[in-house]
C-alpha positions in Angstrom: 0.0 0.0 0.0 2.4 3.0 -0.9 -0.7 5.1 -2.3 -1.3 7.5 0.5 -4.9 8.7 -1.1 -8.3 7.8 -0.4 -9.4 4.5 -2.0 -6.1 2.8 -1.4 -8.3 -0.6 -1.7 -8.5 0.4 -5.5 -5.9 -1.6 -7.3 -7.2 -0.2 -10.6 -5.7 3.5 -11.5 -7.9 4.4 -14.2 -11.0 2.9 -13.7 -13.4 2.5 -16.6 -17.2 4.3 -16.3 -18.6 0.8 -15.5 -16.8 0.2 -12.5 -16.9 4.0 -11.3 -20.6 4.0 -11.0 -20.1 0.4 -9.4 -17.9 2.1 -6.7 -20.4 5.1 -6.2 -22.8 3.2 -6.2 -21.5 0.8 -3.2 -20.2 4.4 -1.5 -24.2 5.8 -2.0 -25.4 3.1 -0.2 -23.2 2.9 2.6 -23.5 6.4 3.1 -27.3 6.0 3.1 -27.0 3.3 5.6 -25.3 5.1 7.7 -26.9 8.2 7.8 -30.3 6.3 8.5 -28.7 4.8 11.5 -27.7 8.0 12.7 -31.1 9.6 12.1 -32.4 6.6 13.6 -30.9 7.3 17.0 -31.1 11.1 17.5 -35.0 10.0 16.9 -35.2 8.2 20.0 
């Protein structure tokens, strides 16, 4: 791991369109996850 920038689990350095929206995809999702969790508990 010598790439010191964010998505150092990316092997790929120029990803193609198909696996970006793959990626952002994954990253949209987690993110929602995430921030339902959150709203979740402040709701309580």
């Amino acid at each position: 791991m010598s790439g010191g920038g964010p998505g150092t689990s990316c092997t790929n350095a120029n990803p193609n369109a198909t696996e970006r929206a793959r990626v952002n995809q994954l990253w949209a999702n987690g993110l929602a996850a995430a921030m339902d969790k959150a709203l979740e508990k402040s709701g309580r």
